[in-house]
Every structure is written in structure tokens, then in C-alpha cells.
PLY file of the C-alpha trace (Angstrom):
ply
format ascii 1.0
element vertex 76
property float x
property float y
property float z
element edge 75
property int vertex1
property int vertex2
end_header
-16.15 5.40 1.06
-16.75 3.03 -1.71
-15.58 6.37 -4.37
-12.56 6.40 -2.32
-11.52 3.16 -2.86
-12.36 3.30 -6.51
-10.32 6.46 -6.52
-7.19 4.50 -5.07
-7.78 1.51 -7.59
-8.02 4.21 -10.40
-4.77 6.03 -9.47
-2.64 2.59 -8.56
-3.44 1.68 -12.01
-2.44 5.27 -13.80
1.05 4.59 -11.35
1.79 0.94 -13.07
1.06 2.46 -16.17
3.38 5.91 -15.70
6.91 5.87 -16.85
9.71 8.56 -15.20
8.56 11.50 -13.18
4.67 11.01 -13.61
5.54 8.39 -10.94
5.97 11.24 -8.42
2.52 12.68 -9.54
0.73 9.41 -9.08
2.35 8.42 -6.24
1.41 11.87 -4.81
-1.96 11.07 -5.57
-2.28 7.66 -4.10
-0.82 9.59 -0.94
-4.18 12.05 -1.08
-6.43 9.20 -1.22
-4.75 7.25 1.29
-4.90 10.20 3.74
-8.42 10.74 3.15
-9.12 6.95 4.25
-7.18 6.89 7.18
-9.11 10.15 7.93
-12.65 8.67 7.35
-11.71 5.56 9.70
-9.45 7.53 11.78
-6.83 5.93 11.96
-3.24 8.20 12.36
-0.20 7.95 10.31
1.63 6.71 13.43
-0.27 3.81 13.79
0.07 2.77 10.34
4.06 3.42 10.00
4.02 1.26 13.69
2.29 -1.48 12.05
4.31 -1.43 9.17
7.16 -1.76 10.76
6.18 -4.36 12.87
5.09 -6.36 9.83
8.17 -6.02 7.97
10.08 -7.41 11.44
8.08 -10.16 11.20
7.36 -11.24 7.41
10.52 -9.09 5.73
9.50 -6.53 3.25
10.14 -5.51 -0.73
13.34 -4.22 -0.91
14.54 -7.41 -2.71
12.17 -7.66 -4.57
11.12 -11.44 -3.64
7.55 -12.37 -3.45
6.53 -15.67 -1.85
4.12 -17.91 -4.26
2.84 -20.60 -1.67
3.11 -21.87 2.03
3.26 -25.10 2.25
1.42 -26.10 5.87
2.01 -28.95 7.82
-0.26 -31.96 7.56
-1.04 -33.70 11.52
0 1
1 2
2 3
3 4
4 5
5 6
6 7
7 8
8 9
9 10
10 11
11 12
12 13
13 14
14 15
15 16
16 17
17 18
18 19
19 20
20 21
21 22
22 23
23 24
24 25
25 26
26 27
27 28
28 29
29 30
30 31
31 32
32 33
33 34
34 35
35 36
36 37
37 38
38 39
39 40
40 41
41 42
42 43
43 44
44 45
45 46
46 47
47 48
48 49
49 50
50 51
51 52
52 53
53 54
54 55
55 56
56 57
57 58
58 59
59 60
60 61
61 62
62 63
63 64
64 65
65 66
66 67
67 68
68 69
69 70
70 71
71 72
72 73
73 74
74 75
């Protein structure tokens, strides 16, 4: 398990560094390694697109490309 996730590390970083269509290929390959860990802790695509969605209902997702810095909590 632990080669799997140093696998997915390995290939993220070959995607931020990969300009035009060698995005596809790493991409691809995060895919692969993603399936295999989902496999190992079986867990099905369904239940990960479900959660996903629910997730993005709740907190919004990328498309806009904002990220949130901080949350600033109430004090009682």
C-alpha cells in the first residue's frame, strides 16, 4: 500500500510538471493508481463519484478556480 501511494505522489508530480498532451498520459496514470487503491480498500467508483458530489453541494468545488486560505471560527 505504502508503494501505491508513493506511486500516486510520483505521478501527481510528473502531471504538475507536464505541459500539453503528456497531461492526458499522466492523468491516465494517476487514474491506474487510483483504481488500484480503491481496489485494495474496496471501495467502488460509485461511492466515490456519490461522495464527491455530495461534497461539492456542500463546500463548492474548482471550477473557479478559488481556494479558501483561512476560516475564521467564532470565539464564545
Amino acid at each position: 500500500l505504502i508503494s501505491l501511494f508513493d506511486k500516486l505522489r510520483e505521478e501527481v508530480s510528473e502531471l504538475v510538471e507536464a505541459e500539453g498532451k503528456d497531461r492526458v498520459k499522466e492523468l491516465g496514470d494517476i487514474y491506474e493508481v487510483l483504481d488500484s487503491i480503491t481496489k485494495y480498500f474496496e471501495i467502488s467508483n460509485q461511492e466515490v463519484k456519490d461522495l464527491q458530489a455530495k461534497r461539492k453541494e456542500e463546500r463548492g468545488g474548482f471550477n473557479d478556480q478559488i481556494r479558501l486560505l483561512w476560516v475564521k471560527e467564532k470565539t464564545k
